[in-house]
N, C-alpha and C positions, 0 to 999 in steps of 0.2 A: 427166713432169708427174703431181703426185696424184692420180687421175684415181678413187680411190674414194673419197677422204674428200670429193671435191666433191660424186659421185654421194648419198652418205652424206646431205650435208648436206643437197643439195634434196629428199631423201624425208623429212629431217625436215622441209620445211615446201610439204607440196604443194599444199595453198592459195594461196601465195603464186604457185606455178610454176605453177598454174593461169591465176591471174587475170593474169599478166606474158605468157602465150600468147596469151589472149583479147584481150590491150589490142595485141598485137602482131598479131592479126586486123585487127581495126578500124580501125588503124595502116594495115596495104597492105589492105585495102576502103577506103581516104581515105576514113574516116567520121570522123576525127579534128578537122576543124575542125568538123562538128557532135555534138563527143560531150558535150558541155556547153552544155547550150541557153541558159540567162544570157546568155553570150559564144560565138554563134556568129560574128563576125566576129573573132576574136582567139585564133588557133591558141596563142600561148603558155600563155595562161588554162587550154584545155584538157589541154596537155601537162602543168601542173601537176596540173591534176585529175586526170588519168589515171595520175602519178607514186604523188603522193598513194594513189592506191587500191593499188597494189600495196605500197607502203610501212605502210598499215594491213593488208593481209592477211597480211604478215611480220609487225608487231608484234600483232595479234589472235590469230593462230595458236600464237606464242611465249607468249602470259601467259594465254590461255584455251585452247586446245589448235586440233589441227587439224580433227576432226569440228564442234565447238561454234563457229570462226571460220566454218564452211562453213554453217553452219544459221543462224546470225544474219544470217551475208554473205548470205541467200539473202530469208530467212522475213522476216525484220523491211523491206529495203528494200519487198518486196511488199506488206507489209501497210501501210506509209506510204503507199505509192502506189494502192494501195485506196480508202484513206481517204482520202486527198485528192481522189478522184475521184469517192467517195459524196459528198462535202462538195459540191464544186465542180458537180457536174449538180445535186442540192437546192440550191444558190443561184441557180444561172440559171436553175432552174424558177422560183424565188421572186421573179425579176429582179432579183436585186441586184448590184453594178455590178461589183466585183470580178471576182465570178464570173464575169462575162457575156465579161472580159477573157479571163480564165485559159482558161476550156470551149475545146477543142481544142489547149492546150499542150501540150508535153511533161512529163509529169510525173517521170520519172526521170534520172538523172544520174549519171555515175562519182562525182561528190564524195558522190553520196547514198549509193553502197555505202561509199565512205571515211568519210562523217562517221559512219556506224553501226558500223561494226568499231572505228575509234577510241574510241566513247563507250561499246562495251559492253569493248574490250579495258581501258580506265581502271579499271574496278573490280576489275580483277586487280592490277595496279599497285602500287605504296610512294603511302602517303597523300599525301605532299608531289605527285608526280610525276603522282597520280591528279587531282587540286584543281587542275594547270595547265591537263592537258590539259582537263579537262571546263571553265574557265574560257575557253579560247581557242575551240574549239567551240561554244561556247552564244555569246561574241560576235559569232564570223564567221555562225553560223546566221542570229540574228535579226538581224542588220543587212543582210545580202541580202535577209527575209524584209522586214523593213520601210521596205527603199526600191528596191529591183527590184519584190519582191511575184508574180512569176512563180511557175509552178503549180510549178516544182522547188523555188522556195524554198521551199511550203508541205509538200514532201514530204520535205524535206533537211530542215525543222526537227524535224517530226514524226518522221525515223528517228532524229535525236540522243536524243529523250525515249526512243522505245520500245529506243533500241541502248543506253542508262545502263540502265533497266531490265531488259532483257536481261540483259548483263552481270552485274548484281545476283545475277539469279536463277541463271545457270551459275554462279557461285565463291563463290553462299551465304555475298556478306559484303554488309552494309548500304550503299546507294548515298551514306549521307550522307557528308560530309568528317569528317576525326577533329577533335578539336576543336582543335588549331593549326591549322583548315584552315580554319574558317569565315570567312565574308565579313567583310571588315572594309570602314569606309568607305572607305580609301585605292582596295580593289582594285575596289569597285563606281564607284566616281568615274572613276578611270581607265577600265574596259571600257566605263562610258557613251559618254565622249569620245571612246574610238578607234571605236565604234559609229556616234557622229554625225560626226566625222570621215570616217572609212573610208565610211561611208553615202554622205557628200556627192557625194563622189567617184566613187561608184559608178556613179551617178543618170548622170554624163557617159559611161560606157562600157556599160552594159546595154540592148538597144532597149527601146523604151516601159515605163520602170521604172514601177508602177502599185502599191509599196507607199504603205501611210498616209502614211511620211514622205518620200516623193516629191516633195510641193509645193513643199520646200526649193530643186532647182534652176529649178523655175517661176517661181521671184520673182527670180532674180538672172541676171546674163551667166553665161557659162565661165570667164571669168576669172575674177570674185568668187568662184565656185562651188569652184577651184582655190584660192581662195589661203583663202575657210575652210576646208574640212579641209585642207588643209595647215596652217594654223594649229591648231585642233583638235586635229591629233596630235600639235603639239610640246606644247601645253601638257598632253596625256596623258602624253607623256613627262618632263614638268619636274615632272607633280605628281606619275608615280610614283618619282622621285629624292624629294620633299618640298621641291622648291624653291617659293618664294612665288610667281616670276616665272609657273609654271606656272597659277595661280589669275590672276593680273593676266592670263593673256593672254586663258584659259580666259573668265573674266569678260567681259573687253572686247569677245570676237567671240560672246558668247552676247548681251549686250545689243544687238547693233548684225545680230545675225539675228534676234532676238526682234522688235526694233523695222520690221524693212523686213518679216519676216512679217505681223506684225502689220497694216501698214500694206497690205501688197499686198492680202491675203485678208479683210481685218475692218474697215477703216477706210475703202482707198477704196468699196468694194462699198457700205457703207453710205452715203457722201457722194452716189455715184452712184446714189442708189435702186436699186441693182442686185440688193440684197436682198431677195427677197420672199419672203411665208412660203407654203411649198407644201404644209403640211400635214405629215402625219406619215407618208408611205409611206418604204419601204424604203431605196429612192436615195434622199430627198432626208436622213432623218435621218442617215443615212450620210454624205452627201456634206458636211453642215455640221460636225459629230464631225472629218472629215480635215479638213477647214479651220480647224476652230478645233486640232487636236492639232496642226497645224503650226507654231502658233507658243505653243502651251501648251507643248508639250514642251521646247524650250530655253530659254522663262520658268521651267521647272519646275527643268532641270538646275541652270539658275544660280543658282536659290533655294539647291538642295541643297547645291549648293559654297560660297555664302555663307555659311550656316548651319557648315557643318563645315570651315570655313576650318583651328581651330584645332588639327583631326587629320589634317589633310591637309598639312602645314605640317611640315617634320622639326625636330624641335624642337633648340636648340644644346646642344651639350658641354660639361659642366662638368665636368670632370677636380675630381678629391678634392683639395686640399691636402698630405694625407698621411695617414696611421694614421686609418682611421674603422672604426664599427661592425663591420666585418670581422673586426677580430682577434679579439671577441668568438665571435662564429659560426666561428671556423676550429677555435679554442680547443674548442666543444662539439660541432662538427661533425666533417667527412670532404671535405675538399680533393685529397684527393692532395698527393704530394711538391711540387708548383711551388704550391701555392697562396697560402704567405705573398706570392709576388710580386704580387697581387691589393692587397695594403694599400699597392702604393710608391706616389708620389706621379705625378701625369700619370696613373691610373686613376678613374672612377669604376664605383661599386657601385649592380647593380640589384638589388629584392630581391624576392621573390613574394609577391605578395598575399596569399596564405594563410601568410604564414612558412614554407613549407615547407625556403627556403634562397636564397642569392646568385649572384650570377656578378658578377665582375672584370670589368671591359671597357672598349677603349679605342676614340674612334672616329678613324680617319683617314678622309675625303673622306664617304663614305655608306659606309663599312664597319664593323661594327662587330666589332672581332678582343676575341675571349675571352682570358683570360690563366690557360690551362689550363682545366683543369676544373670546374663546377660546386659550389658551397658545400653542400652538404646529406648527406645518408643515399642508404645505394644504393637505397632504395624509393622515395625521390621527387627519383631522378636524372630519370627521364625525364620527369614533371612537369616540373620545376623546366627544362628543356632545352627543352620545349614553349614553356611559357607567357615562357622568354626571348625565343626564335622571334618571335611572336608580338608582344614587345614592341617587337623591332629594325625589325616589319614596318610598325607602325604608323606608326613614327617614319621612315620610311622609308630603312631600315639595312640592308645586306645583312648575315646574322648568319654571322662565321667561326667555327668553333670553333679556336681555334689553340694547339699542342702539346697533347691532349687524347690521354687513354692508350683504351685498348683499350675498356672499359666504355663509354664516350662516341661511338665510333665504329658500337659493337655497337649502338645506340640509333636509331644516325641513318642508318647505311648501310641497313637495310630499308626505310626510311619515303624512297628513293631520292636521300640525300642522297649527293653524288663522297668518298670520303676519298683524302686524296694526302698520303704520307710525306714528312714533314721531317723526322725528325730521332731520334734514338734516346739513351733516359735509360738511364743504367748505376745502377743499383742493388745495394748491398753488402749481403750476409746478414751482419749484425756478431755474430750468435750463433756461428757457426762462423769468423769470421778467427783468425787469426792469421799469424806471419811465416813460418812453417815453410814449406819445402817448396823446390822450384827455382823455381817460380813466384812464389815471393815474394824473390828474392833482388836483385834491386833497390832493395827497401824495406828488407830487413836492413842492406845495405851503406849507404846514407842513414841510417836507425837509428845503426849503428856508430859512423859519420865523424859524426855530429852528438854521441855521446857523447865520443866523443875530443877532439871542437873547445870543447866546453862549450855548446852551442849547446842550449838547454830551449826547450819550448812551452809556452806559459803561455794558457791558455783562462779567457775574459773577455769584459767588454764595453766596446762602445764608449766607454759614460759612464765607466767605472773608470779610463780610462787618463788619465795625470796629461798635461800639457800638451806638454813636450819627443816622449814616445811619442805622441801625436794628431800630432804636425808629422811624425815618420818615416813613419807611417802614409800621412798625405795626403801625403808626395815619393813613396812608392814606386807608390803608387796612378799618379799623375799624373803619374811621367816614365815607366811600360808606358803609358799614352795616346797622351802626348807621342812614343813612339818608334813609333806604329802611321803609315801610311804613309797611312790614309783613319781616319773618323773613328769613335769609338768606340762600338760598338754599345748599345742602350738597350733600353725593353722587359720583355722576362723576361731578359737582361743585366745585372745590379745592379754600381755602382761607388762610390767613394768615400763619395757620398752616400747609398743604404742604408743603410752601415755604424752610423748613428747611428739605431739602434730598439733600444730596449730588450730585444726578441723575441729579436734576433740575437745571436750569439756568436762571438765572434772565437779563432781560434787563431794565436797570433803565434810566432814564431821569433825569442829570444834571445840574443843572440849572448856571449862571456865577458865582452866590453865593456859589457856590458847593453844594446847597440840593438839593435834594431826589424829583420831582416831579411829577413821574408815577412811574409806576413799572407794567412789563409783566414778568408772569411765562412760564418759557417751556419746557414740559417732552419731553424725549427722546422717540426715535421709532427705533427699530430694524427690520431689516430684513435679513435673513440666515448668522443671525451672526455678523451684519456690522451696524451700527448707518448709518440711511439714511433720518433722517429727525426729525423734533420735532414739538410739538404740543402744542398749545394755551392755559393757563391754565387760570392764574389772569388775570386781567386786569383792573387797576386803575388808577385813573387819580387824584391828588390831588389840594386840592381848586386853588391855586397858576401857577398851569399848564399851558401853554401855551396850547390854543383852537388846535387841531389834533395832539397833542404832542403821545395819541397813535396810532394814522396813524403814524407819523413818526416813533415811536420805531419798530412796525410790519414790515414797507419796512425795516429799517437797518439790521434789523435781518433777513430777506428774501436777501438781498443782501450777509449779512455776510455768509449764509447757502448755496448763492450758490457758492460762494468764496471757503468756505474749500468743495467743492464734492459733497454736500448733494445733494440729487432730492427732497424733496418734504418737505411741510411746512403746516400743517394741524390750519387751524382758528379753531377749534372744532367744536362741532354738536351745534346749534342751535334748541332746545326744541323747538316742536309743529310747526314748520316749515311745512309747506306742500311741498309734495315730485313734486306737478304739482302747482302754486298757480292758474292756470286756471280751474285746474279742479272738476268736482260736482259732484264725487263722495262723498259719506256719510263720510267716514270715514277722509277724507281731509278736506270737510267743517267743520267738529267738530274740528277739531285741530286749523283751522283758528276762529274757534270761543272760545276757550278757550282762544287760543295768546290776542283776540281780549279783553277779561275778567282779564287778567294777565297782559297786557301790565304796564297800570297805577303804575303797583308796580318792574317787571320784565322787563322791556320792550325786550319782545322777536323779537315784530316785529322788531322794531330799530335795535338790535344788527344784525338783518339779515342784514337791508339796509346798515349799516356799512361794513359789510363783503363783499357787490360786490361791493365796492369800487377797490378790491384788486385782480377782476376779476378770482377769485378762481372757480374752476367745483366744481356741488354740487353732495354729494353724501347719498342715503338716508339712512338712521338709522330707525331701527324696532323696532317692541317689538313682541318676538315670546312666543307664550304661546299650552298649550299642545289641548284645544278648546275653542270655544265662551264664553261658560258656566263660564270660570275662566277668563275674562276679568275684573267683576268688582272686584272681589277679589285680583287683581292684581295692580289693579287701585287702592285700597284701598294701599296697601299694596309699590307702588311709591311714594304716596302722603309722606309715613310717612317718608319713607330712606330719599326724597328730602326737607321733609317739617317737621321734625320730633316735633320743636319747635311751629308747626302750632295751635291756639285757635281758638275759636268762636270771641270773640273780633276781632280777625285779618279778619274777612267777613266785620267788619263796619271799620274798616280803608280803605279795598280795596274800599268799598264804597265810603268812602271818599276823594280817590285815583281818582276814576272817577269824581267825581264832580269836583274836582282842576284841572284835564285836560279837561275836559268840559269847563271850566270856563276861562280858559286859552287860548283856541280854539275861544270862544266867544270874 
């Protein structure tokens, strides 16, 4: 057993090995069903909290160290619990009612040392990953604080301020969010709801909850009380999807608490003269404030959701037609090699405010998949990558970046975005090919047997080809479909229909007879203005074709490219490629095992071993998504852009796809 590199590991975080002993004290002292005063009748509550805490002493010790997690873990809960304590005897000296409740609670709590190492470890954090956790923190805080209202809730709220501040000050970077990170109305709307929601709810489990908005479960049964926040949270959930349904429900159980508020605390009181003015002391201005905020505040939420209905709402997809403003901006811009795929049809184009640049994007379900990399210059790449963010958030989109090179990863992986390898672009140096060497003697021997057959390439466009060549074109195209076994992939995938852009250029294989017997597509690639290369789109081989007729089209075309200046000539990305094929890690053997699943119908691996014929550097392709969490969601959401004609029937062809190469093999 490795019995040093374990050792190794718990010295690097003894903080954590600390506070996992102490909670394991408390543990056999059976102090555990009161280690959380909130929920002292509800041991699970507390086994979270007390989870919780060692889980933030791990993650506070790893992103701000282990001296500075032990000094905040220590300095900051006491000084919350100070304060709350100065606060709380000055209010009951002063008799005011809260107070009078709180004086003699407990004011400490395991969640209190957890919410402060969390909120100060956030400001070490990637901005993206900084902005959730202090989002989720600040709603759990104050929604215990303002409807238990217990002396730990005021000192668990108070250590989240003083532990963000903390934080601040150990890793000397600014507490605010970066500016993708600011509040928008989608995510204040939602924390509300799950606040009054989660609130409701609470009121039924914590003994004498005594925050402000406590009076919520005084006006209703346990049932009622259960079935609004359960309602509440789905329509948090519906509206942070951008569904409408989530506002109609949101709406419908704000008005119908609003109104039996209203009615319980302000209506009958008054009908029953039950109202009387007691002057202005302490309780009683107090005590009318909580009764009237009981039913102001969900008049007020529903105002706010009325009013911003129209940003809270994910707005519908309107895919381009075809060729828009894009080609413009590719033309003066810097796309990368896949970016003409950005103009096909079934995308639309967002563009940045300031013109800085575009992104391609297509939406399936609430995802929105990137179609490569970003439209712009590399100095307002990462603008231009923000403020799409940003855009997808509003609209309530999860934003993918999909097949995105190196640049775009480097951008997003610190800011704690996951990147997960799909796929790998082979890319030609056409300044240095030629056919020479042993390594190219596949494409000499194609070269050869093409000049002996009579068999010329003729490089061209779609529009040029006279009528009889447009109909060869569309059989060869459309019986390689017709002969795939599932249906034809789409996307960054381009078929037949591409072929007709003026952009594109086609190199066809003629045969002595003069027909049609391959056909390669190849979009253009700009950079700072200047066309410097194209890239691999079709590639069909028709029954008649002479055996490497597309090896021979690929080198002509790499020769003709380096002929007029070009530098570079991109084979495209190969899907599910591994970015090491030696290496084992997780996320490369699942790629190699999906290729391995797909082959029979797609043949991914093949198309790889074709491509180092042509001794191209590989280069890898990602898929950047905002965390773990939305990986299969996203993954749903590839399958469909790529596969969108995909059935259950098409599982028993691949089936049957494996047997015939099984069987073949045998």
């Amino acid at each position: 057993m490795p019995i040093r590199p374990a050792l190794a590991r718990l010295r690097r975080h003894p903080v954590a090995l600390v506070v996992a002993g102490a909670i394991v004290v408390l543990v056999v002292g059976a102090r555990l069903t009161h280690a959380e005063p909130d929920f002292p009748h509800h041991p699970p509550v507390a086994c979270l909290a007390l989870v919780a805490t060692i889980i933030a002493a791990a993650v506070a010790e790893r992103t701000i160290g282990s001296i500075r997690a032990a000094l905040v873990g220590v300095v900051v809960p006491a000084i919350a619990m100070l304060v709350t304590e100065l606060a709380v005897s000055v209010g009951d000296a002063l008799g005011e009612a809260h107070a009078e409740v709180v004086h003699g609670q407990p004011m400490l709590a395991p969640s209190v040392i957890a919410v402060t190492l969390f909120a100060a470890a956030s400001a070490g954090m990637p901005a993206q990953r900084r902005w959730r956790v202090r989002t989720v923190l600040w709603t759990v805080t104050l929604t215990l604080l303002l409807f238990a209202g217990h002396g730990s809730d005021v000192t668990r709220a108070l250590a989240a301020l003083l532990g963000t501040a903390a934080g601040a000050l150990v890793v000397h970077r600014a507490s605010r969010p970066a500016q993708r990170d600011h509040l928008t109305a989608r995510t204040v709307v939602v924390a509300t709801l799950v606040a009054l929601g989660g609130g409701t709810l609470v009121t039924l489990v914590v003994p004498d909850p005594d925050g402000v908005l406590s009076p919520f479960s005084d006006a209703m049964s346990d049932r009622a009380t259960v079935l609004v926040g359960v309602l509440l949270l789905v329509a948090a959930w519906l509206v942070h999807h951008g569904r409408r349904a989530g506002i109609v429900v949101a709406a419908g159980v704000l008005v119908v608490l609003t109104a039996v508020l209203a009615d319980v605390f302000l209506i009958e009181p008054m009908t029953d003269s039950a109202v009387q003015w007691q002057g202005l002391g302490l309780d009683e201005v107090e005590w009318q404030v909580t009764l009237l905020g009981a039913w102001v505040v969900p008049a007020s939420v529903l105002l706010a959701i009325l009013v911003l209905r129209g940003r809270l709402v994910r707005a519908p997809f309107r895919a381009a037609s075809g060729p828009s403003g894009l080609v413009a901006m590719l033309r003066g811009g810097d796309a990368g090699s896949l970016g003409h795929m950005g103009t096909w049809r079934g995308n639309a184009v967002w563009s940045h405010p300031d013109g800085l640049g575009a992104v391609a994007y297509r939406v399936r379900g609430d995802v929105a998949l990137t179609v490569s990399d970003p439209v712009c210059t590399a100095d307002d790449r990462a603008a231009v990558i923000s403020a799409f963010a940003l855009h997808c958030e509003e609209n309530g989109w999860v934003p993918a970046f999909t097949s995105v090179h190196e640049p775009v990863r480097a951008i997003l992986a610190p800011e704690g975005w996951t990147a997960l390898p799909v796929g790998v672009e082979a890319v030609l140096d056409v300044t240095t090919f030629d056919l020479r060497g042993k390594r190219r003697q596949d494409l000499r021997t194609a070269s050869n047997r093409a000049d002996r057959e009579g068999v010329r390439d003729e490089w061209t466009r779609f529009a040029q080809l006279d009528a009889r060549q447009r109909a060869e074109v569309e059989a060869i195209c459309t019986r390689w479909a017709a002969d795939r076994r599932l249906p034809e992939m789409g996307f960054t995938l381009g078929g037949f229909r591409e072929l007709d852009d003026p952009d594109v250029r086609l190199a066809l294989a003629v045969d002595a007879s003069d027909r049609v017997t391959a056909v390669t597509s190849w979009l253009p690639v700009y950079a700072h203005g200047a066309l410097t290369g194209y890239t691999l789109d079709v590639m069909r081989r028709g029954e008649d074709g002479m055996p490497g007729v597309v090896e021979f089209l690929i080198a002509r075309t790499a020769l003709r490219s380096r002929e007029a200046g070009l530098t570079t000539l991109s084979l495209s990305g190969t899907p599910l490629a591994a970015h090491d094929p030696a290496s084992t890690a997780v996320l490369d053997r699942g790629s190699r095992l999906l290729a391995r699943l797909l082959e029979p119908a797609y043949g991914f691996r093949s198309l790889q071993r074709f491509k180092e014929k042509f001794g191209a550097q590989h280069e890898p392709l990602w898929l950047v998504v905002p965390t773990p969490l939305h990986v299969p969601r996203v993954a749903r959401a590839l399958a469909g852009a790529y596969l969108p004609g995909l059935r259950p029937r098409h599982l028993w062809e691949l089936r049957r796809a494996h047997r015939a190469a099984a069987g073949a093999r045998g």
